[in-house]
C-alpha positions as CSV (number, residue, x, y, z in Angstrom):
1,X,-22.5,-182.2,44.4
2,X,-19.4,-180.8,46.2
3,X,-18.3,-178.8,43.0
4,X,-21.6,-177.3,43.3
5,X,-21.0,-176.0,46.6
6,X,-17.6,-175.1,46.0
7,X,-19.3,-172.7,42.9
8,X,-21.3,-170.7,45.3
9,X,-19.9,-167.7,46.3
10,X,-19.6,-167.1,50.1
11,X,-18.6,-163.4,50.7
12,X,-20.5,-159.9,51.6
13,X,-18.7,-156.9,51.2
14,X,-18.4,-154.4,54.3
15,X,-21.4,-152.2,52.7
16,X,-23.5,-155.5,52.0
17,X,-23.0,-156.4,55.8
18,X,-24.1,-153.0,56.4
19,X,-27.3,-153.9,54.6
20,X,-27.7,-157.3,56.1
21,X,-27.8,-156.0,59.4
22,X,-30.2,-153.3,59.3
23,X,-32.7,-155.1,57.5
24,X,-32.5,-158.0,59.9
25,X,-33.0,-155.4,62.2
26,X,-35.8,-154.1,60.8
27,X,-37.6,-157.0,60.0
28,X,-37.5,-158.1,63.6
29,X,-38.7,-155.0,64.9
30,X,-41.2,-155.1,62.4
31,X,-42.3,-158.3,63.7
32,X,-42.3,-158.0,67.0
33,X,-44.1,-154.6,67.1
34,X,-47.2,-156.3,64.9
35,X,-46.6,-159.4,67.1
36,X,-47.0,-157.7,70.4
37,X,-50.2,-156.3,68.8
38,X,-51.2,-158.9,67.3
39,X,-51.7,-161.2,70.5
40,X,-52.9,-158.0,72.7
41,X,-55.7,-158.3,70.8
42,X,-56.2,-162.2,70.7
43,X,-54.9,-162.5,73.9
44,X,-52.4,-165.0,73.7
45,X,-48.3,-164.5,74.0
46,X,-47.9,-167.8,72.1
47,X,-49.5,-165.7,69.2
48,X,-46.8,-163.1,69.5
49,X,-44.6,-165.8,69.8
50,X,-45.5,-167.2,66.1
51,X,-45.2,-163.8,64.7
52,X,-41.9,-162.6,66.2
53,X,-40.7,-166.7,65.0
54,X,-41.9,-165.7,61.8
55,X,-39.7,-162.5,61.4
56,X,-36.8,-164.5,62.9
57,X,-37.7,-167.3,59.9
58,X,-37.7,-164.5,57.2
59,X,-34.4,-162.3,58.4
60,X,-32.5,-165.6,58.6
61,X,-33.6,-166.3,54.8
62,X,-33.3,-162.4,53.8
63,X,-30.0,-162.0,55.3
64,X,-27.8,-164.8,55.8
65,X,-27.0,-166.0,52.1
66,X,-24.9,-163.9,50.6
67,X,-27.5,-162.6,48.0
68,X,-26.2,-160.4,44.8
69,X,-27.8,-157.5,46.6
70,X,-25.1,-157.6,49.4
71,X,-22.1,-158.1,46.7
72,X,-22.5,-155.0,45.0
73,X,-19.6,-153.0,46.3
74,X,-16.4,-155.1,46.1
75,X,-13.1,-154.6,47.7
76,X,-10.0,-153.4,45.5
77,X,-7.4,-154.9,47.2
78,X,-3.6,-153.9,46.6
79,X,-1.8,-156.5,44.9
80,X,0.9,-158.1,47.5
81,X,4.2,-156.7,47.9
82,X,7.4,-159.6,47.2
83,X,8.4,-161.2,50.2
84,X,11.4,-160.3,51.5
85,X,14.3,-162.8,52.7
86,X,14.1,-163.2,56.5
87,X,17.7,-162.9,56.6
88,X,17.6,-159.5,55.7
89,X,14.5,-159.0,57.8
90,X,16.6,-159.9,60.7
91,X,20.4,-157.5,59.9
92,X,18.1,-154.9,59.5
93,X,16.6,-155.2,63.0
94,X,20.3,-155.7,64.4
95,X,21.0,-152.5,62.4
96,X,18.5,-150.6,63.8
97,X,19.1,-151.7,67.5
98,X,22.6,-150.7,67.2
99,X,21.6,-147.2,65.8
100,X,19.6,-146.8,68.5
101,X,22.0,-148.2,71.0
102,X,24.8,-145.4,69.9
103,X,22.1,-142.3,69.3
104,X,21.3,-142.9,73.0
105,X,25.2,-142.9,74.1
């Protein structure tokens, strides 16, 4: 069971994100617009209520996976430069103080 979850794939790129979040938007516009109208005409908020939790129901299903739909633009990331030693890290910074130190002087 746990190799099956570790198989699923649990990323969005930035553009899929993008598309996530305007069609939850959507949706729950879209529900809450027929919602409000909806129980006008019946005359009951709790039906308004059902409708909006409906929307809510079908943008968290729509949009919280991470679909195929939201994968389609991936990421080229540069390959990682080789570390450096953090000795050198650090005579570099002492050499850069004491340039600093003496162009000031």
């Amino acid at each position: 069971m746990l190799k099956l979850f570790k198989s699923w794939t649990t990323h969005m790129d930035y553009k899929g994100q993008k598309l996530a979040e305007q069609l939850f938007q959507a949706i729950i516009i879209l529900f809450a617009v027929v919602g409000f109208i909806w129980g006008y005409m019946c005359e009951q908020f709790v039906q308004t209520m059902y409708v909006l939790g409906a929307g809510f129901v079908l943008s968290c299903i729509l949009t919280l996976p991470p679909w195929p739909m939201y994968r389609r633009s991936p990421i080229e990331w540069l390959k990682p430069r080789p570390e450096e030693n953090s000795e050198d890290i650090s005579k570099d910074k002492d050499k850069k103080q004491i340039k600093k130190k003496s162009k000031s002087k």
